[in-house]
Structure formats: structure tokens, C-alpha cells
C-alpha positions in Angstrom: -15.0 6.8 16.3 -14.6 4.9 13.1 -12.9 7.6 11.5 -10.1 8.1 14.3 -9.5 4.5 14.5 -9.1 4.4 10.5 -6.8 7.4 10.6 -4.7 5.8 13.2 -4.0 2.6 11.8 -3.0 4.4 8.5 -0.8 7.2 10.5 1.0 4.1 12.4 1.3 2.3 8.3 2.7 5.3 7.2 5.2 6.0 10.4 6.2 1.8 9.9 6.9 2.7 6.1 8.6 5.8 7.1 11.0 3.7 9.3 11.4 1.0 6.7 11.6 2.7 3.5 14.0 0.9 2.0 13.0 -2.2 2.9 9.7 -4.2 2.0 9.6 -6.5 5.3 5.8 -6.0 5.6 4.4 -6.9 2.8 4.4 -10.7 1.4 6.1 -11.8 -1.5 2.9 -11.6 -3.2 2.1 -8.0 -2.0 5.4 -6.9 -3.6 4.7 -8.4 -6.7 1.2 -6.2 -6.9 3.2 -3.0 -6.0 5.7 -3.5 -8.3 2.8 -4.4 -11.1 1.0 -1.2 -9.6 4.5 0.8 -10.3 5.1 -0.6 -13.5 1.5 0.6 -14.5 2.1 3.9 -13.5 -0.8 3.8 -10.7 0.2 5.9 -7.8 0.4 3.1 -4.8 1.1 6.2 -1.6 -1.4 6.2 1.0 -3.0 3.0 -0.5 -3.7 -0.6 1.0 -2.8 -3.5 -1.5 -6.3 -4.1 -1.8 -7.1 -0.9 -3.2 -3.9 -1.2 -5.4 -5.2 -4.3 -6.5 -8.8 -2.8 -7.0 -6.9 -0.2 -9.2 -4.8 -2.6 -11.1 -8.2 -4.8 -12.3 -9.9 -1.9 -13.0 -6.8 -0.6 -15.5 -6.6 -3.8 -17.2 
């Protein structure tokens, strides 16, 4: 069950950022600045949550 639920919330993330793709409405200002820091990194930031970019990003440095 934990599974489905987990694969739903990150089908309905990635239908939401399908929708929106220009636009970065849900993430915070601070989100966006990880992203972008992600991005300018080269770490891949698809089908990851911020925290797991930001897991990435502290591991690179």
C-alpha cells in the first residue's frame, strides 16, 4: 500500500509539472534557488523531491 500511495503522489507531481512547465509556482523561492544550484551543478533534478536534490547537492560539495 505504501508503494501505490508513493507512486501516486509522484504521478500527480509529475502531471502538476507537466501542466506548469514553464512556470515554477510550486516551489518556494528557496526551492528554486536549490534547483537552479542543482542545474548549475549538472545534477539531474527529474523525478526528484528538493530534498533529495538537496541530499545530492551536499553530497557533491
Amino acid at each position: 500500500m505504501g508503494n501505490a500511495t508513493s507512486e501516486y503522489r509522484r504521478g500527480l507531481k509529475e502531471a502538476k509539472k507537466a501542466m506548469f512547465e514553464d512556470s515554477d509556482t510550486e516551489y518556494t523561492a528557496e526551492e528554486r534557488e536549490i534547483i537552479k544550484a542543482a542545474k548549475g551543478m549538472g545534477i539531474s533534478v527529474e523525478n526528484k523531491s528538493v530534498e533529495e536534490i538537496a541530499s545530492e547537492i551536499l553530497a557533491n560539495s
